[in-house]
C-alpha positions in Angstrom: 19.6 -13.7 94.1 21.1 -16.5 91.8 17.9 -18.5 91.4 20.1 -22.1 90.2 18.3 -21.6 86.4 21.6 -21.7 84.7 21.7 -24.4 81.8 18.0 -25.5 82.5 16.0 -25.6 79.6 13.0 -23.4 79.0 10.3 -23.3 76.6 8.6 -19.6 76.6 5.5 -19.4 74.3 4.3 -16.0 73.2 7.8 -14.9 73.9 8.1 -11.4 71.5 6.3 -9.1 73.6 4.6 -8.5 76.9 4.7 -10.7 80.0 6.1 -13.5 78.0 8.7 -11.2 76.8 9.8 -10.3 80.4 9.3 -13.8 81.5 11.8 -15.3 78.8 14.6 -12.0 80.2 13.9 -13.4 83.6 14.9 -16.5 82.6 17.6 -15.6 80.1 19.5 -12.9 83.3 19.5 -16.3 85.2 21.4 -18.2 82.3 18.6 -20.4 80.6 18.9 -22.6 77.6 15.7 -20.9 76.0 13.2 -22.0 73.1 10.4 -19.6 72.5 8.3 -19.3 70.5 5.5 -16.2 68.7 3.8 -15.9 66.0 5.6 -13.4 63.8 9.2 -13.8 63.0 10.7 -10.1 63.4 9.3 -9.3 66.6 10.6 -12.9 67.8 14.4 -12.5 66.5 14.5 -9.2 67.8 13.0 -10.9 71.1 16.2 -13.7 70.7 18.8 -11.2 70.0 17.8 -9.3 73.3 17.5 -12.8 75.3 21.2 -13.3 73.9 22.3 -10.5 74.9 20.7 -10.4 78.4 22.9 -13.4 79.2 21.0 -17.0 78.1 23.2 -19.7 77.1 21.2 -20.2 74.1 17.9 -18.9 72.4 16.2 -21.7 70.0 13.4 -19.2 68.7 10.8 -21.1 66.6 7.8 -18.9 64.8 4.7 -20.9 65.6 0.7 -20.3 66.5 -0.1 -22.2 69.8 -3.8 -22.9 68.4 -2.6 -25.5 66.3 -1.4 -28.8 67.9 1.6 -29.5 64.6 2.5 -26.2 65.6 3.2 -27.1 69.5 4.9 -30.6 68.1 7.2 -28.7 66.3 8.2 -26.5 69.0 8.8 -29.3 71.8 10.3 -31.9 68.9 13.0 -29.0 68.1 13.8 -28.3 71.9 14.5 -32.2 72.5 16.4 -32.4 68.9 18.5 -29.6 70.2 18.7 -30.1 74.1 17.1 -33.9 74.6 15.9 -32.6 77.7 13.2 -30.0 79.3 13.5 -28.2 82.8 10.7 -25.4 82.4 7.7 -24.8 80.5 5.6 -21.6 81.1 2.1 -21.6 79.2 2.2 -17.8 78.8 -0.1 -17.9 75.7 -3.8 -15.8 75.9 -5.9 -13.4 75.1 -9.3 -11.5 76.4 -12.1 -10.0 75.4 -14.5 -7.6 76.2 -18.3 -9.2 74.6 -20.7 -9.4 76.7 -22.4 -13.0 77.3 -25.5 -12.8 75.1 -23.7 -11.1 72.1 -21.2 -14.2 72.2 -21.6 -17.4 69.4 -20.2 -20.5 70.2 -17.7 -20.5 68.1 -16.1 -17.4 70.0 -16.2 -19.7 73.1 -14.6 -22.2 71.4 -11.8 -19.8 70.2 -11.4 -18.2 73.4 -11.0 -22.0 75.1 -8.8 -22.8 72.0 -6.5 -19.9 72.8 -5.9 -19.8 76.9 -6.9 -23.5 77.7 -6.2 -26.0 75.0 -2.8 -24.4 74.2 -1.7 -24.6 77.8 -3.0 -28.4 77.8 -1.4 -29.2 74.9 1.9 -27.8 76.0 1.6 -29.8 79.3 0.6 -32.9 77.5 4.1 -32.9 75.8 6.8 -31.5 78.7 4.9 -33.8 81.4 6.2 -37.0 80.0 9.6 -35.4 79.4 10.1 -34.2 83.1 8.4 -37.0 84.4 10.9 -39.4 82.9 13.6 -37.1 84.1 12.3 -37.2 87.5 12.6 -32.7 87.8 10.6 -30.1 85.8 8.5 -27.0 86.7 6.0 -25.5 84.6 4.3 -22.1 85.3 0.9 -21.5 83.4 -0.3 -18.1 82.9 -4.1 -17.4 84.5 -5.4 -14.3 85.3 -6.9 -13.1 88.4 -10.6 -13.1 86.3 -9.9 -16.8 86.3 -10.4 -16.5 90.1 -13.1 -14.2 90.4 -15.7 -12.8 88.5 -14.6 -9.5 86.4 -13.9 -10.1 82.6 -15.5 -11.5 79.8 -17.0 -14.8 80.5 -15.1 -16.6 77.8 -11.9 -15.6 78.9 -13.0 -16.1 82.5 -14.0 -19.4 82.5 -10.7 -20.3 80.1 -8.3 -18.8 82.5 -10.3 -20.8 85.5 -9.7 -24.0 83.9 -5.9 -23.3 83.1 -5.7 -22.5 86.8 -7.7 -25.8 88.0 -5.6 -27.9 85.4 -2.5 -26.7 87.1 -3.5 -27.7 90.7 -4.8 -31.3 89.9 -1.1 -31.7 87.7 0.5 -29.9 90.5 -0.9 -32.8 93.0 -1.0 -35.5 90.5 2.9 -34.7 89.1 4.3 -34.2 92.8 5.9 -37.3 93.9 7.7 -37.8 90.2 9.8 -34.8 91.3 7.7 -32.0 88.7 6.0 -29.0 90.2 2.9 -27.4 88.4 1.9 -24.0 89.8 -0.4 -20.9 87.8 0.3 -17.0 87.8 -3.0 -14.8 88.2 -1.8 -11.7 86.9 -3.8 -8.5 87.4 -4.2 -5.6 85.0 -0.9 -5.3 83.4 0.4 -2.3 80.8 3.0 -2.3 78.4 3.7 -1.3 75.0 1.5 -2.6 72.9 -1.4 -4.1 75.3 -4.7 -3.8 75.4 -4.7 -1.9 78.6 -2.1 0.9 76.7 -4.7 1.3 74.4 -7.4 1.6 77.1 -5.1 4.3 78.9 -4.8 6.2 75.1 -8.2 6.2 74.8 -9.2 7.4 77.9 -6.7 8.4 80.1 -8.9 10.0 82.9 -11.6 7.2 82.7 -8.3 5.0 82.9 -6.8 6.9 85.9 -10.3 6.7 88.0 -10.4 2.5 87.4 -6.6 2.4 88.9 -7.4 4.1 91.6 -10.9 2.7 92.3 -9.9 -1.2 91.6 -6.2 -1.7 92.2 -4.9 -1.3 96.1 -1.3 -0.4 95.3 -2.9 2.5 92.5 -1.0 1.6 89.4 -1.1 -0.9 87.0 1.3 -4.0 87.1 4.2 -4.2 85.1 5.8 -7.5 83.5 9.1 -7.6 85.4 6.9 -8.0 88.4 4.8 -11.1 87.1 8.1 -12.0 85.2 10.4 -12.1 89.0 7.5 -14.2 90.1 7.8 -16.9 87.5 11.5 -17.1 87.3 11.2 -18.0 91.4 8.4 -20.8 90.4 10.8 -22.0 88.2 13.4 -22.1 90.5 14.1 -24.8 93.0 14.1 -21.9 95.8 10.4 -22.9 95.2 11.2 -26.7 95.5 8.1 -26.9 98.0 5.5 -25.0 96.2 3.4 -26.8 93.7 -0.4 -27.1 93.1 -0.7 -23.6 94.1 -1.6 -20.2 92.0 0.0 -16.9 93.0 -1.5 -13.7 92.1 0.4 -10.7 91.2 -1.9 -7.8 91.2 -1.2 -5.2 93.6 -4.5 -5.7 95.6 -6.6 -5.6 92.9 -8.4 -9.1 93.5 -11.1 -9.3 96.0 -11.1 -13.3 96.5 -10.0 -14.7 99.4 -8.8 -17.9 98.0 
């Protein structure tokens, strides 16, 4: 299905690996202008060079941390330099972990909120106006379905439920201008590289027993399939949806809403 991407502009952060990674070949198979970003530069230019080459009209990659607010500047002042305009933005930035409440400081709170909230916000703070003043945008922020429901660490948890609440009161405050905010609750996910590879290496049966117990479809979730769900949010096959979160988790949630 040609989605009616090609020639938008994107901005992917945490584009190198991942979900972000499949998000950004998503986009770049529908012909996207694309400026991502990661933290280290050879896993992003080997990340560009593969978006190139999977058909994107252009890859601006720019090496930058999402905790720190010059860092996000830079990456939206270099995609307007370059393009002057912005047609997507997916908040793909975040990170878990696995403490339990009473071992946590504050300052691990405040890092975990620095990480999955405060980037997203940023990032919105800085394509609404954009897309606003163009009258057309979409951005897609990255949740989790423990941002929905109770089931991983209560940092991370309440972090992911705030990106997903940010998105629905943009979604309904943005609508009328023409720019559509939805979230992406993905469920346990593996790839190369993830936490949950390292789970499965490190106890495989243990591994193999929580698949089968917690996840309806009985296998983890791969990043095409979160990936195909963005690129439609994206699209303007999804000109009607907006406010709204979309979990992609083979069954694995329990929550009704």
């Amino acid at each position: 299905m040609d989605l009616g991407l090609k020639g938008r502009v994107a901005i992917v952060t945490g584009a190198s690996r991942g979900i972000g990674r499949a998000i950004a070949l998503a986009l770049a198979r529908e012909g996207c202008r694309l400026a991502v970003c990661a933290r280290g530069a050879p896993g992003l230019e080997e990340a560009a060079a593969a978006y190139r080459a999977a058909g994107a009209e252009a890859v601006l990659p720019v090496v930058a941390d999402m905790m720190a607010a010059e860092d996000i500047d830079r990456l939206f002042d270099a995609t307007l330099a370059r393009w002057g305009r912005l047609d997507v933005l997916v908040a793909n930035v975040g990170k878990g972990s696995r403490d339990a409440f009473l071992d946590l400081a504050e300052e691990e709170w405040r890092a975990s909120f620095e990480l999955n909230f405060f980037s997203t916000l940023r990032c919105a703070r800085r394509a609404a106006p954009v897309m606003v003043q163009q009258g057309s945008g979409a951005m897609v922020f990255i949740a989790s379905i423990y941002g929905r429901e109770a089931g991983g660490a209560s940092p991370y948890n309440a972090a992911k439920a705030a990106v997903i609440s940010l998105a629905k009161s943009m979604g309904r405050e943005l609508a009328r201008s023409g720019v559509r905010v939805n979230s992406v609750a993905p469920g346990s996910v593996l790839f190369p590289g993830g936490s949950w590879e390292r789970r499965v290496q490190a106890d495989p049966k243990g591994m193999a027993r929580l698949v089968d117990w917690e996840i309806a479809r009985g296998q983890f979730g791969g990043p095409e399939e979160v990936a195909s769900v963005v690129a439609f949010l994206c699209s303007d096959r999804a000109s009607h949806v907006t406010a709204s979160c979309w979990n992609v988790d083979g069954g694995q949630s329990r929550s009704l809403a």
